[in-house]
C-alpha positions as CSV (number, residue, x, y, z in Angstrom):
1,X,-30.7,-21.1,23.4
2,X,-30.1,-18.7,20.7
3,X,-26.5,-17.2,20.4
4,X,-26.5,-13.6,20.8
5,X,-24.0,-11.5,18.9
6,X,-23.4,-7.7,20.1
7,X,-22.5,-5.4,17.1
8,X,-20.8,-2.1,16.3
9,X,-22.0,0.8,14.5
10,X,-20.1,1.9,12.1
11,X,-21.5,4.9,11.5
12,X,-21.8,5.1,8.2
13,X,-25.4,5.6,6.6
14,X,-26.7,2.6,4.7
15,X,-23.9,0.4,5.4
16,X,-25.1,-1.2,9.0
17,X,-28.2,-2.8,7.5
18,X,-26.2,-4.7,5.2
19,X,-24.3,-6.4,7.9
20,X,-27.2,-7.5,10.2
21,X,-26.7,-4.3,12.2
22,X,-23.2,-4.0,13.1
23,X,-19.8,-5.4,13.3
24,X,-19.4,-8.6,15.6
25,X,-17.2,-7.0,18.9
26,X,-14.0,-8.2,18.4
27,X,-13.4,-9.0,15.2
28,X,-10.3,-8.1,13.3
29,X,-11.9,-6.3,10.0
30,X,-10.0,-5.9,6.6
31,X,-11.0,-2.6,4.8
32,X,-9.5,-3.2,1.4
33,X,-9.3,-1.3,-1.4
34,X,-7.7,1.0,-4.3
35,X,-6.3,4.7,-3.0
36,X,-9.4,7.0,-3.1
37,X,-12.0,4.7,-2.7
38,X,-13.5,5.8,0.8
39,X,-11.5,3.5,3.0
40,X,-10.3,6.6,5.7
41,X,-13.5,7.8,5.7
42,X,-15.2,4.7,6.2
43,X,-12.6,4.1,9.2
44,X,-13.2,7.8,10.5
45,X,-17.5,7.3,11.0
46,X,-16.8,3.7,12.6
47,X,-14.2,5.9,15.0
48,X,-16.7,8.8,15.7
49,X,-19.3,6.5,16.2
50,X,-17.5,4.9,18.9
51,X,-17.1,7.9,20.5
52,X,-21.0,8.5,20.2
53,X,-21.7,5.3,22.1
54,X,-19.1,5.8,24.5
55,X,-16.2,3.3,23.2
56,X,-12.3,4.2,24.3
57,X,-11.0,4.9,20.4
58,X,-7.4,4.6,18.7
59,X,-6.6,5.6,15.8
60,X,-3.4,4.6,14.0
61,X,-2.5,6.9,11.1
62,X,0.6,5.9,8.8
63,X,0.2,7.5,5.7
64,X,-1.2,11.0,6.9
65,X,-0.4,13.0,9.9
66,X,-2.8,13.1,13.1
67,X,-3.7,16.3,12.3
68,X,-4.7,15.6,8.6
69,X,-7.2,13.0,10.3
70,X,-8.2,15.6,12.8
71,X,-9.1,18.2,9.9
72,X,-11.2,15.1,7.8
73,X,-13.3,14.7,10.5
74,X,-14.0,17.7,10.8
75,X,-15.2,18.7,7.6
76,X,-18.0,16.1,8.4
77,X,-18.5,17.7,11.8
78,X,-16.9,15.3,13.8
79,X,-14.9,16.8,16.6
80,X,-11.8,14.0,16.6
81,X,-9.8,17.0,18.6
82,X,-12.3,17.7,21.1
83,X,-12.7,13.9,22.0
84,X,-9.0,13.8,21.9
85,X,-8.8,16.6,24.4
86,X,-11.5,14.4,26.6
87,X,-9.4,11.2,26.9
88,X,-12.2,9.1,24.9
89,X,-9.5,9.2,21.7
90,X,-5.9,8.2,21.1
91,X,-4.3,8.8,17.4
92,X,-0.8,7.4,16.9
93,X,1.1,9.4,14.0
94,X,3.4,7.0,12.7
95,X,3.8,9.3,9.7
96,X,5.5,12.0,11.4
97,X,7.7,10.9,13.7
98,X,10.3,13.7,13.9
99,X,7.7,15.2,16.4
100,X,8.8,12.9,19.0
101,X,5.6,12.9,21.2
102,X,4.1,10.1,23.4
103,X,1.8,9.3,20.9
104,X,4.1,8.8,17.4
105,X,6.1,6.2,16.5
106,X,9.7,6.3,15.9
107,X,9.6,3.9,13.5
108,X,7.4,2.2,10.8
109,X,7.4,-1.0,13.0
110,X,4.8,-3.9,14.0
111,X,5.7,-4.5,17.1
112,X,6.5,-0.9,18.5
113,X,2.7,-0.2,17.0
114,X,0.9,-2.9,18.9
115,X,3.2,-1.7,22.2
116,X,2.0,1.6,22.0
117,X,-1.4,0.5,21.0
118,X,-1.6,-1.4,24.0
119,X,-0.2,1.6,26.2
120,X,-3.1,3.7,24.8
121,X,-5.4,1.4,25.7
122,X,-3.9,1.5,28.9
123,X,-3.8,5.5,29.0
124,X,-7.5,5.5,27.9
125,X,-8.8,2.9,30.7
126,X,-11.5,-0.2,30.6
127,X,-14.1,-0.1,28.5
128,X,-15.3,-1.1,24.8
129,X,-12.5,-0.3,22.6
130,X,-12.5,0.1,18.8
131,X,-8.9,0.2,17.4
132,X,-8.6,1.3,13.6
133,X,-5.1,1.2,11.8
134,X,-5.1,3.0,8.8
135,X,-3.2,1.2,6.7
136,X,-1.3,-2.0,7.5
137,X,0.3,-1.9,4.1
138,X,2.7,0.3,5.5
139,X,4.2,-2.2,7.6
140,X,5.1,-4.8,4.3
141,X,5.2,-2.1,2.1
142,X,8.7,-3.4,1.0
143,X,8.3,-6.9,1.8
144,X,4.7,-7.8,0.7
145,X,4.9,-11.5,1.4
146,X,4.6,-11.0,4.6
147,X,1.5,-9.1,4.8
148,X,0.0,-12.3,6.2
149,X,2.1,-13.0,9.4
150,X,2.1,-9.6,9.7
151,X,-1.7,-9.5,9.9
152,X,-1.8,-12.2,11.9
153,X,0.6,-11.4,14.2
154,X,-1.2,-8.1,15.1
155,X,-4.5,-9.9,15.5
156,X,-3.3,-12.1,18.2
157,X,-1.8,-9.8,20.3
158,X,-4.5,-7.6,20.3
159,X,-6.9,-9.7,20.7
160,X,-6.8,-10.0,24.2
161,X,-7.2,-6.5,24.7
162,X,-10.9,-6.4,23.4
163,X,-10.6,-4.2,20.3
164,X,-12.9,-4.3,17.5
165,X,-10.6,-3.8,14.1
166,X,-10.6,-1.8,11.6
167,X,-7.1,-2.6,9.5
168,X,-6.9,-0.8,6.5
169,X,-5.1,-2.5,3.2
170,X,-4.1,-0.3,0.3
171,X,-4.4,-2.0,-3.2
172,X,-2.7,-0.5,-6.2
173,X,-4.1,-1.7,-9.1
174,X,-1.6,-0.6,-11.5
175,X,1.3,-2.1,-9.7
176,X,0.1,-5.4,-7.6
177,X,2.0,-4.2,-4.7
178,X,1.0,-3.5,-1.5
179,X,-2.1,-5.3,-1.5
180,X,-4.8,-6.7,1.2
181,X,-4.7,-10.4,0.3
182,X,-2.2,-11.4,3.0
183,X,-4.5,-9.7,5.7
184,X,-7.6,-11.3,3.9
185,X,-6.6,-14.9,4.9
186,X,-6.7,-13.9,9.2
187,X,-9.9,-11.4,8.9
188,X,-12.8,-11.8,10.6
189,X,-14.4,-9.9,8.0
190,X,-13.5,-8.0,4.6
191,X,-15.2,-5.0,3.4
192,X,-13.9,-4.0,-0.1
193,X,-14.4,-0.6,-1.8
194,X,-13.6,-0.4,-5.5
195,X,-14.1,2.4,-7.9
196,X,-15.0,3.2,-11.5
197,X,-15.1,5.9,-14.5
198,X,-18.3,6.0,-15.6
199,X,-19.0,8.5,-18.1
200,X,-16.5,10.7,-17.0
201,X,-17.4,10.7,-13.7
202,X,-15.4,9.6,-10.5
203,X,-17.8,6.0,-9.0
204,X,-17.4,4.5,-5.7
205,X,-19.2,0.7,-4.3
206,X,-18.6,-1.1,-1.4
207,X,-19.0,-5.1,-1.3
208,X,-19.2,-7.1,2.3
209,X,-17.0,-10.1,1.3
210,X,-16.9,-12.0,4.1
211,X,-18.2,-11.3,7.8
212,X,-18.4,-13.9,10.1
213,X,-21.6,-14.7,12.3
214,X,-23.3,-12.3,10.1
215,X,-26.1,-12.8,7.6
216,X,-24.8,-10.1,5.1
217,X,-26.0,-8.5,2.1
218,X,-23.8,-10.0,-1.1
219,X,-24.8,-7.6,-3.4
220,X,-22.5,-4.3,-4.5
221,X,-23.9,-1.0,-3.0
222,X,-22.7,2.5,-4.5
223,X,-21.0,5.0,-1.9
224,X,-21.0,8.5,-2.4
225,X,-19.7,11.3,0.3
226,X,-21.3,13.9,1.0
227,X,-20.1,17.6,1.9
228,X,-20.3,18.8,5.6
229,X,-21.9,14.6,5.6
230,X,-19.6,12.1,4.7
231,X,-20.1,8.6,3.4
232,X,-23.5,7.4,2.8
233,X,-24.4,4.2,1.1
234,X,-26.7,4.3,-1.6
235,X,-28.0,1.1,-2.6
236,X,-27.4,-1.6,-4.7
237,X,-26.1,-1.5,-8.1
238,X,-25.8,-4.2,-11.4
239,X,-22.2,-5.0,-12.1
240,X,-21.0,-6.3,-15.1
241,X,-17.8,-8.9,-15.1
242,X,-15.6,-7.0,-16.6
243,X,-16.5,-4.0,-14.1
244,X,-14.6,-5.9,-11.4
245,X,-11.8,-8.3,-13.0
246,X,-8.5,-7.8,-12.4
247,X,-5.9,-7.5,-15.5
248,X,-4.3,-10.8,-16.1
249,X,-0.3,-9.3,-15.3
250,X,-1.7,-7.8,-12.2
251,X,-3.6,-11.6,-11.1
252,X,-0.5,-13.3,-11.8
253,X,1.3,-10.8,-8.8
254,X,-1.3,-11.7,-6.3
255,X,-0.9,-15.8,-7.1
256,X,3.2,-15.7,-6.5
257,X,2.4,-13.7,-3.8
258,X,0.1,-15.5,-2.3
259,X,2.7,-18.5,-2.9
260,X,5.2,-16.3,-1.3
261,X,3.6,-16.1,1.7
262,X,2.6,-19.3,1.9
263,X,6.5,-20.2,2.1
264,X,7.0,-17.4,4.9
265,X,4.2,-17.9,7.1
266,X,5.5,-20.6,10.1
């Protein structure tokens, strides 16, 4: 009997058909990518399109306030307040949390995230649940070895709770810190956005990686986001080698930290 695999929108034009139409329910997604490559917008379709198909929806914001993500949306015409105000959506601000309100953390800390996580869920009630959290870097940011029993950690608690993941890894190419390769060893897939200067001009692609159970396109595809739109996905693209290698100082980070965390992970 043939195994049957129920998939998530995403929401994003374009970008379903390269993953067989969807991402496998429950998996634990890494999002990777340098800073202003699409990576929140991408994470803000997948949540409005689980509020179009009827999914309970957190969203976990650490490096921008709830009501920066609010006014994103938005300006793509995606009410995040409105579903907010209906009790389909839950965004933890773990950025500002001088506010003090049920929904904000007090501190930048893994475990009190998955605990309110979990209470949201709660709050929310049964159903389908999509969970994004936007970034996880913020949780190693000064202790990147760690980024992989970190990641880990957070998929096995929540994995009980049915959430399909979205977990968001900031990569800095001009540093090597703060990058997605602890999270990439526990993911059950990894959808990496990179960017170029061509010409002048500001380029964005998106490559699936890695996606489990899923026949999925291995080709780079250009993104570009559209006013009043957001993200579509525009098709494939030739890359060169040197388009998408790493500088040699900033490889040698990533090996003694992957070493590092090989050391720290139990």
């Amino acid at each position: 009997m043939a195994y049957s695999v129920e998939r998530l929108k995403t929401g994003v034009d374009g970008f379903d058909e390269l993953i067989a139409g969807g991402i496998p329910r429950g998996f634990f997604v890494a999002v990777v990518g340098e800073p202003g490559t699409g990576k929140t917008i991408f994470c803000i379709h997948f949540a409005w399109q689980g509020i179009l198909d009827g999914d309970k929806v957190i969203y976990v914001t650490t490096e921008e306030s709830r009501e920066s993500i609010i006014r994103q949306a938005a300006m793509f015409g995606m009410d995040f307040a409105g579903a907010v105000d209906r009790g389909r959506m839950i965004i933890i601000d773990a950025l500002m949390k001088s506010r003090g309100d049920e929904w904000s953390l007090q501190e930048l800390d893994l475990e009190e995230m998955i605990e309110k996580v979990i209470a949201a869920k709660k709050a929310l009630g049964y159903g389908r649940a999509r969970l994004i959290i936007d970034s996880m870097s913020a949780f190693w940011l000064d202790k990147p070895a760690m980024a992989r029993k970190y990641s880990y950690t957070a998929k096995r608690l929540l994995y009980r709770w049915d959430f399909t993941t979205l977990a968001v890894s900031q990569y800095a190419i001009t540093t090597g810190e703060a990058f997605g390769w602890g999270i990439e060893h526990v993911a059950d897939g990894i959808i990496r956005f990179r960017r170029s200067i061509r010409k002048g001009v500001l380029r964005r692609y998106v490559l699936v990686e890695k996606m489990r159970q899923t026949p999925h396109d291995l080709r780079m595809h250009a993104v570009e986001i559209v006013d009043g739109k957001g993200m579509i996905v525009t098709g494939p693209v030739k890359y060169r080698r040197e388009d998408v290698a790493l500088p040699k100082h900033v490889m040698d980070r990533i090996l003694r930290a992957l070493k590092d965390a090989d050391r720290e992970t139990p």
